[in-house]
ROTORLUM-575322 format. One record per residue: x, y, z of N, C-alpha, C in turn; residue in three letters. Coordinates in steps of 0.05 Angstrom, whole numbers, padded with zeros to 5 digits, always signed. Layout:
XYZXYZXYZALA...
end
This chain:
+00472+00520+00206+00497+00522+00190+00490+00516+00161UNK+00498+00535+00140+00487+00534+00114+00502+00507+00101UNK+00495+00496+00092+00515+00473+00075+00537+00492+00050UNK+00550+00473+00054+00584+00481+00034+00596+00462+00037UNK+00619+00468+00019+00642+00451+00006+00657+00440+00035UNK+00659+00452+00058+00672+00446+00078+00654+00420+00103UNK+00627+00427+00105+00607+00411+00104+00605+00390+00090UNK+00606+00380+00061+00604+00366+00050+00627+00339+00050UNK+00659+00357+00054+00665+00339+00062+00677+00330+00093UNK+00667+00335+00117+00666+00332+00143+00640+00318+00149UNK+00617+00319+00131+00593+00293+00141+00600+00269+00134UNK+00606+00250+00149+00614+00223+00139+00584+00215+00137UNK+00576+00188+00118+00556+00167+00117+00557+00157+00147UNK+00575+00143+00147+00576+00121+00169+00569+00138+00198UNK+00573+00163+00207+00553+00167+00220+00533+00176+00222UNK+00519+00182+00196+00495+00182+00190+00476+00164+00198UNK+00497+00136+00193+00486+00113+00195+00478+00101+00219UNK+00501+00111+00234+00502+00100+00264+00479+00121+00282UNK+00473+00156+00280+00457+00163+00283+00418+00152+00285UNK+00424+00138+00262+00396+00125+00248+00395+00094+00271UNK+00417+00083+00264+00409+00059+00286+00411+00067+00306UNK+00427+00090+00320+00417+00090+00353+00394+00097+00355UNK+00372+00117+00341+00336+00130+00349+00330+00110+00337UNK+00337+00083+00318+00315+00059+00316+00316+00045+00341UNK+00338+00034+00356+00348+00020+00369+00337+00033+00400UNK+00328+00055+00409+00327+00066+00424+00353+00081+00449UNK+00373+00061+00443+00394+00074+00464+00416+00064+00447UNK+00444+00081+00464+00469+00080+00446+00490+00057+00441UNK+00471+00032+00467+00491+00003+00483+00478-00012+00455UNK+00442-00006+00458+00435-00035+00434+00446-00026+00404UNK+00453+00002+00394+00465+00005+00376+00494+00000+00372UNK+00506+00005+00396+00536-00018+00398+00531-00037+00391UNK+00516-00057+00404+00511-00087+00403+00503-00089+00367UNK+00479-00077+00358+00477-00077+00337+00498-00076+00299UNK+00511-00059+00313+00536-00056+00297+00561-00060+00304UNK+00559-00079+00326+00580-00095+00338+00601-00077+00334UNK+00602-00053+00350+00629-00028+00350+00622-00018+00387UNK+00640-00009+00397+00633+00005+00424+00626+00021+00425UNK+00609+00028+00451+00597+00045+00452+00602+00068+00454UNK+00630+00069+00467+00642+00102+00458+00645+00114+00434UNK+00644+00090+00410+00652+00101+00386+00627+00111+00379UNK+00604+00096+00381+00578+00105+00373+00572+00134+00391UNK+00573+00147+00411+00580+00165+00429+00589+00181+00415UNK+00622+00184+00401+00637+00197+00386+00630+00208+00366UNK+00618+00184+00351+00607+00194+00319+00578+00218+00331UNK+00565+00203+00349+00543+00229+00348+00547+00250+00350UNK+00568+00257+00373+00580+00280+00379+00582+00293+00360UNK+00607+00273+00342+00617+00299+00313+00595+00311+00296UNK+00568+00299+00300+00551+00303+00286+00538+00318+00295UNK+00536+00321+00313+00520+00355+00332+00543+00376+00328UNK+00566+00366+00339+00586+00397+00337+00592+00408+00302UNK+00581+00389+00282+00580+00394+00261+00564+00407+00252UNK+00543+00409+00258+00510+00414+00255+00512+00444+00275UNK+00524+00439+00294+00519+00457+00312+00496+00467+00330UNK+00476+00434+00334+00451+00439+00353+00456+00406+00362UNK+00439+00393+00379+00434+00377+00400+00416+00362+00380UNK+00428+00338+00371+00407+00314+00360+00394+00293+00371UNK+00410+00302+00400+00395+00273+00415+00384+00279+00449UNK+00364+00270+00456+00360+00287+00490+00364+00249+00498UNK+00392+00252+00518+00397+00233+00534+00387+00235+00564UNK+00370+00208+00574+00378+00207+00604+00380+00175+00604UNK+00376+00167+00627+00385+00140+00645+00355+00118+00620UNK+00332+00123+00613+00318+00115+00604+00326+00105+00564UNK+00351+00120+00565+00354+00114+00527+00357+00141+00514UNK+00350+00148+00497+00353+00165+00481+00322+00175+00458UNK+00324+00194+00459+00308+00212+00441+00310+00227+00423UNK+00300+00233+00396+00312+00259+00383+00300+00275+00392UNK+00317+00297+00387+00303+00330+00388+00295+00337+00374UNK+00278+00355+00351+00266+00365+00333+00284+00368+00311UNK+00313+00373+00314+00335+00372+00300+00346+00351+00293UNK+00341+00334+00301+00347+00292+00303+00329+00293+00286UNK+00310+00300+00290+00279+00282+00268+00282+00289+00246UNK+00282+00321+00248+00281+00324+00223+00306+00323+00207UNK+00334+00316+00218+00359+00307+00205+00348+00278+00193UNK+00333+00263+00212+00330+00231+00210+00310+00235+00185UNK+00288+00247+00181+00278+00249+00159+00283+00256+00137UNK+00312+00268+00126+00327+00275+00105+00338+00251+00097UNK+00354+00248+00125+00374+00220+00117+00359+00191+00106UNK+00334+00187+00105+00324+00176+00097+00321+00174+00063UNK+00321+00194+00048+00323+00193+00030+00347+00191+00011UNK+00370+00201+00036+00395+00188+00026+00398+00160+00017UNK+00394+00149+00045+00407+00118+00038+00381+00108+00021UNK+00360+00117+00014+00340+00099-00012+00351+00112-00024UNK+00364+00133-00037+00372+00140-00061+00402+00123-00064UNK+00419+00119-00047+00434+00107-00050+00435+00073-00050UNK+00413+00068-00039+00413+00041-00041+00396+00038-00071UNK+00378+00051-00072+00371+00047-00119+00389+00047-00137UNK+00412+00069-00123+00433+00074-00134+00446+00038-00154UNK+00454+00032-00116+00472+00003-00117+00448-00017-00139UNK+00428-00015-00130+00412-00037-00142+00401-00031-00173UNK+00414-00012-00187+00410-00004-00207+00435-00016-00233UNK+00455-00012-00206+00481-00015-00225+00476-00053-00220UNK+00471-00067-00201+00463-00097-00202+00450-00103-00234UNK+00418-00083-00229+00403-00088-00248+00409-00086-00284UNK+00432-00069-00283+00448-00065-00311+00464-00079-00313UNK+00482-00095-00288+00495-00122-00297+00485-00142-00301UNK+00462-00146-00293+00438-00181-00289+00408-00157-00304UNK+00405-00157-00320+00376-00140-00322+00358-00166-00314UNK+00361-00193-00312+00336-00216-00301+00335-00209-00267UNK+00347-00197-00260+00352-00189-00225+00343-00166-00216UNK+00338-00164-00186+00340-00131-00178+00306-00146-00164UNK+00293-00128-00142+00283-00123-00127+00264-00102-00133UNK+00241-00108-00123+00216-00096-00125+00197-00093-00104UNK+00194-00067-00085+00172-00070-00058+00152-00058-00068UNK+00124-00073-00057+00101-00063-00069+00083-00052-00046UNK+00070-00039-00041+00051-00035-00027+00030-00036-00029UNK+00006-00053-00015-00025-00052-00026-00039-00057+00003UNK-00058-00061-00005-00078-00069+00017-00095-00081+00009UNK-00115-00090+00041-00133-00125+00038-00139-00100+00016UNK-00157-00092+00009-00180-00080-00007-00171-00092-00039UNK-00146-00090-00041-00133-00089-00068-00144-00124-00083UNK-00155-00131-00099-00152-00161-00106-00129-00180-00104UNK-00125-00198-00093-00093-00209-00085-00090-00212-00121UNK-00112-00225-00134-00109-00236-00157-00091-00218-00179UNK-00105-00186-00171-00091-00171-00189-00063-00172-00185UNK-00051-00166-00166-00031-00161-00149-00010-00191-00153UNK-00025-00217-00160-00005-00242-00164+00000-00244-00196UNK-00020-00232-00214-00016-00241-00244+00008-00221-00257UNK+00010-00194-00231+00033-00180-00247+00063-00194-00240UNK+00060-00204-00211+00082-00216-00208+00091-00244-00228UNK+00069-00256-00227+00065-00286-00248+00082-00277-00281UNK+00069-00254-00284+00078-00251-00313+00103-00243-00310UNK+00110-00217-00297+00144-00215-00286+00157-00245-00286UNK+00153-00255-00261+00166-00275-00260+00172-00295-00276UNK+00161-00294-00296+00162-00312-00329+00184-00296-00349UNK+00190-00268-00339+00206-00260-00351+00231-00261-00346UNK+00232-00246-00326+00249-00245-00300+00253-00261-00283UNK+00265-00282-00282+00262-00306-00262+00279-00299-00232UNK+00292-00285-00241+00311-00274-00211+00309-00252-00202UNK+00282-00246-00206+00273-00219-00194+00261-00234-00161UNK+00264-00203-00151+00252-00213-00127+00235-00189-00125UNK+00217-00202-00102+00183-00180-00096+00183-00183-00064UNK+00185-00156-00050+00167-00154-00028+00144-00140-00029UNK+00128-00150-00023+00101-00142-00019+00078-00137+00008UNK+00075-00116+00015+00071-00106+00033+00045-00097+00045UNK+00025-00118+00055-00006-00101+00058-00009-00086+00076UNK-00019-00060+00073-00027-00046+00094-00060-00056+00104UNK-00058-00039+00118-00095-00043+00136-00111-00023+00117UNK-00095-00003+00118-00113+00021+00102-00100+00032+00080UNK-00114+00044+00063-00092+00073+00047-00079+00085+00055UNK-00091+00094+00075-00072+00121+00087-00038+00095+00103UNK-00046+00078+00109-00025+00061+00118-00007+00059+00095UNK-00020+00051+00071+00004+00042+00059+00016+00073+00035UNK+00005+00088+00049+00016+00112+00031+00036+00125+00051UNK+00034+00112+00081+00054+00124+00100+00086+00108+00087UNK+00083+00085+00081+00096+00063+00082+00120+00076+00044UNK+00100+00086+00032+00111+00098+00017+00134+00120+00022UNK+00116+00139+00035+00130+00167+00041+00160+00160+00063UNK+00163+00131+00076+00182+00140+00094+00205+00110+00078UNK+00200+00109+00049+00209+00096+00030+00217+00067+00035UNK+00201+00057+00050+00196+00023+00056+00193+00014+00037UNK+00173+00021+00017+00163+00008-00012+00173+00032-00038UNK+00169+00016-00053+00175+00032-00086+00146+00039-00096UNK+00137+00030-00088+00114+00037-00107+00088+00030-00086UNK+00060+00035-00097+00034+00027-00082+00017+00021-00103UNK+00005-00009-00111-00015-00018-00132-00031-00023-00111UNK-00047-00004-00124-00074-00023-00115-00097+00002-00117UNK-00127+00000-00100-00136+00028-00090-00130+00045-00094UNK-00137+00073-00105-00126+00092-00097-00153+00126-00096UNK-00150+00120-00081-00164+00155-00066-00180+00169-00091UNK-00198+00179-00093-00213+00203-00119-00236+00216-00110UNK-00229+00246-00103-00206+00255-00117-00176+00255-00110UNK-00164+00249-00116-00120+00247-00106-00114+00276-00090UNK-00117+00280-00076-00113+00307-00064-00081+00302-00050UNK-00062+00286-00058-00041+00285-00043-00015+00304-00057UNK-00008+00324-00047+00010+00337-00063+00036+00335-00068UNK+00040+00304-00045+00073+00290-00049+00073+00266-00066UNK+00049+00255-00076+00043+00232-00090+00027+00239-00117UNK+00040+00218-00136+00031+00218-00154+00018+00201-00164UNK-00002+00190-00174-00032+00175-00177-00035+00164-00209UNK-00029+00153-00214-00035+00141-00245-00058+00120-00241UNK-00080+00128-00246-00106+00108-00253-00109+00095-00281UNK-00112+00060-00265-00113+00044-00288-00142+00036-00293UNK-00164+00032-00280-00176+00027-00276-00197+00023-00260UNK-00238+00034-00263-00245+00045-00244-00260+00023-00248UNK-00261+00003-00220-00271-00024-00208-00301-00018-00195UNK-00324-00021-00207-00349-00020-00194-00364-00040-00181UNK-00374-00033-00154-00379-00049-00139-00406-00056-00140UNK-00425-00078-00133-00453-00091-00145-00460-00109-00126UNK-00480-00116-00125-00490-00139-00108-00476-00167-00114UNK-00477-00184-00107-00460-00212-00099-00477-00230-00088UNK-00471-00257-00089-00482-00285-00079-00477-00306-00084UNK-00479-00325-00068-00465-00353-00074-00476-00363-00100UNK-00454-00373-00108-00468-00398-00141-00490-00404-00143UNK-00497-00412-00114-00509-00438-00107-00544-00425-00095UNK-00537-00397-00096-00565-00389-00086-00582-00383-00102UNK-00613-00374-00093-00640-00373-00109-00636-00348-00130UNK-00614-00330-00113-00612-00301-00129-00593-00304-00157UNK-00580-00326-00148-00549-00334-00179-00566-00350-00196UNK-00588-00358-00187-00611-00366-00214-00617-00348-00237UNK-00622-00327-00216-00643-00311-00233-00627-00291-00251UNK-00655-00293-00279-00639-00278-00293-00640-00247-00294UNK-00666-00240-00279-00661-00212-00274-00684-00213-00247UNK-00674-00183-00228-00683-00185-00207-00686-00155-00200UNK-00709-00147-00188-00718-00122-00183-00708-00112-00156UNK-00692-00086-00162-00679-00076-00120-00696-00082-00103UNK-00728-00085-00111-00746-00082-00087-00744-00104-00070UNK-00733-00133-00086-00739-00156-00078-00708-00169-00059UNK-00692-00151-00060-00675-00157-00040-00665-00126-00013UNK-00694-00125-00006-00700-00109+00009-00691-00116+00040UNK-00717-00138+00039-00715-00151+00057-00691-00182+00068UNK-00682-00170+00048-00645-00199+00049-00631-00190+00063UNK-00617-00210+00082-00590-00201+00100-00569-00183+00085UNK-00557-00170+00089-00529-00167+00078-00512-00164+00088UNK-00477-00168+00077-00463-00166+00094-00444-00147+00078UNK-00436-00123+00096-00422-00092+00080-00406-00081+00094UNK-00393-00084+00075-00361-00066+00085-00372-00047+00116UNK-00351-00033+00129-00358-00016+00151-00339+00002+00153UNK-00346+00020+00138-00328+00042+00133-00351+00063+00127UNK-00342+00092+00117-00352+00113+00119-00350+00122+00081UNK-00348+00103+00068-00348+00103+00045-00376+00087+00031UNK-00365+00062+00033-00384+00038+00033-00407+00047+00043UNK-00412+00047+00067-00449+00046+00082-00461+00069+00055UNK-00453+00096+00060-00464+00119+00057-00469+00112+00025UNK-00454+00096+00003-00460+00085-00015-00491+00065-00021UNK-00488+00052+00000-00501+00026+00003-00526+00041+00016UNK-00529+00056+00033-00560+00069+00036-00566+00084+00009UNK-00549+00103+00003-00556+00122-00022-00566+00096-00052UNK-00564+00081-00054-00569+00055-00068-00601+00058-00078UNK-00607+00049-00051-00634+00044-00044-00658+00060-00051UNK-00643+00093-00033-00656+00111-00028-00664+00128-00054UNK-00646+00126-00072-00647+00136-00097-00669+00120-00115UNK-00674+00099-00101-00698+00078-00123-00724+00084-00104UNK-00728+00105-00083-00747+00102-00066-00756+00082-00049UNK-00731+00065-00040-00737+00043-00032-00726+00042+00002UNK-00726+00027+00021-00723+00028+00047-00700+00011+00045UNK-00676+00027+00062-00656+00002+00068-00663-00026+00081UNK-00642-00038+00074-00643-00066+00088-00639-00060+00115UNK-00649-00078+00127-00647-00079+00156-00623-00089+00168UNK-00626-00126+00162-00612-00141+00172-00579-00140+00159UNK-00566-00130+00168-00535-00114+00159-00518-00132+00170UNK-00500-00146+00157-00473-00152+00186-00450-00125+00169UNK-00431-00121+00190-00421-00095+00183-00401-00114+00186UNK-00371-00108+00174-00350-00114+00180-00327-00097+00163UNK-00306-00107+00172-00271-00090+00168-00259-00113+00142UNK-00270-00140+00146-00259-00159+00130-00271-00165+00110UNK-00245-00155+00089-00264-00173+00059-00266-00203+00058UNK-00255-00217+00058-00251-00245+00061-00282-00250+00071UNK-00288-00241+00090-00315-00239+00107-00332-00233+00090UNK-00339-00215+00069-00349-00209+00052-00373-00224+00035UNK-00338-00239+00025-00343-00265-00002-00352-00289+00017UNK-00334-00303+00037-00347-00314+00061-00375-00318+00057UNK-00389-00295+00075-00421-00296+00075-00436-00295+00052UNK-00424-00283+00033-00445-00284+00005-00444-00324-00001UNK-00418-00330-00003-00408-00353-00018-00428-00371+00005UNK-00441-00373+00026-00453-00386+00047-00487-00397+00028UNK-00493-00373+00002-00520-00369-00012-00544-00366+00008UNK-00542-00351+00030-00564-00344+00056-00560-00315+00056UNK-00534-00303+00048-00527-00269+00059-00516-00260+00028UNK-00524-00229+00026-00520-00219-00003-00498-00208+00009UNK-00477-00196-00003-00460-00178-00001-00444-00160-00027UNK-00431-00149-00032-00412-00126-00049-00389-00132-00058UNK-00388-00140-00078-00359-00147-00091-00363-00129-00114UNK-00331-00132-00118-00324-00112-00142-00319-00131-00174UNK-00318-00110-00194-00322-00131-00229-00287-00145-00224UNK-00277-00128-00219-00248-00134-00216-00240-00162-00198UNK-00248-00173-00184-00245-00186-00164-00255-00216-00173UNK-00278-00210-00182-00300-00227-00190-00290-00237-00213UNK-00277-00220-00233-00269-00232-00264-00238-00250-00257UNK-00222-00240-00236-00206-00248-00226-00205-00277-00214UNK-00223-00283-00197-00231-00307-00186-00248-00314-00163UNK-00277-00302-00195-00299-00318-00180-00303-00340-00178UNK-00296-00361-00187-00302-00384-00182-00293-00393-00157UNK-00263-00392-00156-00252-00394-00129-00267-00379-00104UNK-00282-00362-00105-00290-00342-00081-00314-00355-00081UNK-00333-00372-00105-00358-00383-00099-00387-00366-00104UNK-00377-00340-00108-00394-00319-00107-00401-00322-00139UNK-00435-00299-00144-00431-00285-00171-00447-00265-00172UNK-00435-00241-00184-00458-00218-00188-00484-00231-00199UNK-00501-00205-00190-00532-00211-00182-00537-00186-00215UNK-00563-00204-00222-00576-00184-00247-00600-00174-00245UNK-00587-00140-00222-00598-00120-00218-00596-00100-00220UNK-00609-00085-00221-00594-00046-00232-00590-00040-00200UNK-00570-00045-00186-00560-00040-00165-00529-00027-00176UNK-00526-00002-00168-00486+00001-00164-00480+00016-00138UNK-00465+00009-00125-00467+00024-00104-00438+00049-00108UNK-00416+00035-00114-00392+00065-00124-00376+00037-00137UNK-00353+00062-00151-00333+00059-00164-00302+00063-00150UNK-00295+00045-00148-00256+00053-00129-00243+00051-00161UNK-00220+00071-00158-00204+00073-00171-00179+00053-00167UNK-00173+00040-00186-00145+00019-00187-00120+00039-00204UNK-00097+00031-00186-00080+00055-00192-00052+00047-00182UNK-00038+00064-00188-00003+00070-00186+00000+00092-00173UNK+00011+00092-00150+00015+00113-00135+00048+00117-00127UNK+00061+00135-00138+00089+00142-00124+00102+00161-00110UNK+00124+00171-00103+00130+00192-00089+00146+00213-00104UNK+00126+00231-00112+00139+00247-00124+00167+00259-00122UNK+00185+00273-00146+00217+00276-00137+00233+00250-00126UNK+00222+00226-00130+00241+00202-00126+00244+00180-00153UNK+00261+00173-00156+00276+00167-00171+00265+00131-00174UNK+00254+00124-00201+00243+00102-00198+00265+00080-00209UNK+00263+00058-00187+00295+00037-00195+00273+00019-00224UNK+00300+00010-00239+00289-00003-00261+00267-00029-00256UNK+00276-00041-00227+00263-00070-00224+00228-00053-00211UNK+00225-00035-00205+00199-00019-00199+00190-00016-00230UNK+00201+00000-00247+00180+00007-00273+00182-00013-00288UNK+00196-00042-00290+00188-00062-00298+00162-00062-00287UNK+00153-00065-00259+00130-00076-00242+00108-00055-00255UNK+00116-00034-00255+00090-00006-00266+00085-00019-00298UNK+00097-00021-00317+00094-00023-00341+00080-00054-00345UNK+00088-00079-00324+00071-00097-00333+00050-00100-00320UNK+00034-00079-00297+00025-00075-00282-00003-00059-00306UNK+00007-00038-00319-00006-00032-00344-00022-00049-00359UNK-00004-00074-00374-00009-00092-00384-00024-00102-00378UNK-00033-00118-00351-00045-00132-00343-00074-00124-00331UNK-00074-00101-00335-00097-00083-00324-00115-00078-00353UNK-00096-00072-00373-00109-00053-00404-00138-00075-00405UNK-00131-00103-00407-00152-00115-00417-00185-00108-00407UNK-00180-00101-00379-00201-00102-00362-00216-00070-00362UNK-00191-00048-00371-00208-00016-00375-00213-00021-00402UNK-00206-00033-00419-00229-00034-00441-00242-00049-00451UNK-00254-00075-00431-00274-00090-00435-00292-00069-00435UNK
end
């Protein structure tokens, strides 16, 4: 059915709404219960909403409820309603209180927490009644899902190069290179300079991903030199700084991280012509969406707080 004037006004919100909580909720009783209304009414409203539509939004049996291809992809529109309408509401908040209004961030472990607390620190000195959710994913691709189905406003942190995403948009602040590492306290944080050959034979402990390794051999191999042997592989950064900060195991930290708070992590770059890559630090949004004011506060001091470090 094409949309029109007659369409426009026969779609109510409210069962838009009740649509959305019955496929979260899985059946039409916990979406009663949920919106404390009966269940015939929730029943009713779907109805009008198929004979309006004129296809089947929901495949019912004895087990709950499902969408149909026409449910999903209704449910995936309607999603951008109510974030557009809820920026809406929190916009007109933000123009009556500009110290107020709400900000969701998206990042991951990878991201420095440090970076990620000094933009809030400085906000929060401005803005005292702002509020921040902040949201870590496992991966990129996690927290760029988290974006697209409009959980978060924004994503600091990491970001992908080259950007091949053609629904996101990528603002790089800064490209964070990664180096050898070690405790304060070890023979290698002595020295004032040190040849690749001589941490050949050193444990290390390295990211385990398909980015990292293929870095971390190409290192070596480029100086004609033999990888390290003794590897611990892991998923955790924490684990990382961990084993380096132990001064027995080398490992990979980034300038960003390290200028942030090395001391606290115990670690310190090593002085060797070792680099293994560069991650891009960045702003990532969803293209065609509408950025609320308490978000480009967060982008613009997010800027700020970054400038010092791309042009050291």
């Amino acid at each position: 059915m094409p949309w029109d004037e007659r369409m426009g006004r026969r779609l109510k919100l409210r069962d838009l709404y009740i649509l959305r909580t019955a496929i979260e909720r899985g059946s039409m009783g916990k979406a009663a219960t949920h919106l404390a209304i009966s269940q015939p009414a929730i029943s009713k409203s779907i109805t009008d909403l198929e004979q309006l539509l004129g296809v089947r939004l929901l495949e019912r049996d004895r087990h709950g409820i499902e969408p149909t291809a026409y449910g999903a992809a209704f449910l995936k529109w309607s999603a951008a309603v109510f974030d557009d309408l809820r920026q809406g509401v929190e916009e007109i908040d933000f123009l009556t209180d500009p110290s107020a209004g709400r900000v969701r961030v998206g990042t991951s472990e990878g991201t420095p927490a440090g970076l990620v607390s000094s933009v809030i620190d400085r906000l929060f000195r401005r803005y005292p009644r702002l509020k921040f959710n902040i949201v870590q994913a496992a991966t990129n691709d996690l927290q760029y899902r988290e974006l697209r189905e409009r959980n978060v406003d924004l994503v600091f942190g990491r970001v992908r190069s080259p950007f091949t995403d053609g629904d996101l948009n990528a603002e790089v602040l800064f490209h964070d290179p990664f180096f050898p590492v070690a405790g304060v306290n070890s023979k290698w944080a002595k020295k004032r300079t040190i040849e690749p050959v001589e941490l050949v034979n050193e444990p290390w402990c390295i990211p385990d991903d398909n980015v990292f390794l293929p870095a971390f051999v190409q290192a070596f191999r480029t100086r004609g030199l033999e990888v390290p042997g003794g590897i611990i592989h892991t998923n955790s950064i924490q684990l990382l700084y961990s084993m380096a900060a132990t001064g027995r195991v080398l490992s990979l930290g980034s300038a960003l991280r390290l200028r942030l708070g090395g001391k606290q992590l115990g670690v310190k770059a090593l002085e060797v012509d070792l680099r293994f890559l560069t991650y891009a630090i960045g702003i990532v949004t969803l293209k065609n969406r509408s950025i609320n004011p308490a978000a480009q506060l967060f982008i613009d001091c997010a800027r700020e707080v970054i400038k010092p470090f791309s042009t050291a």
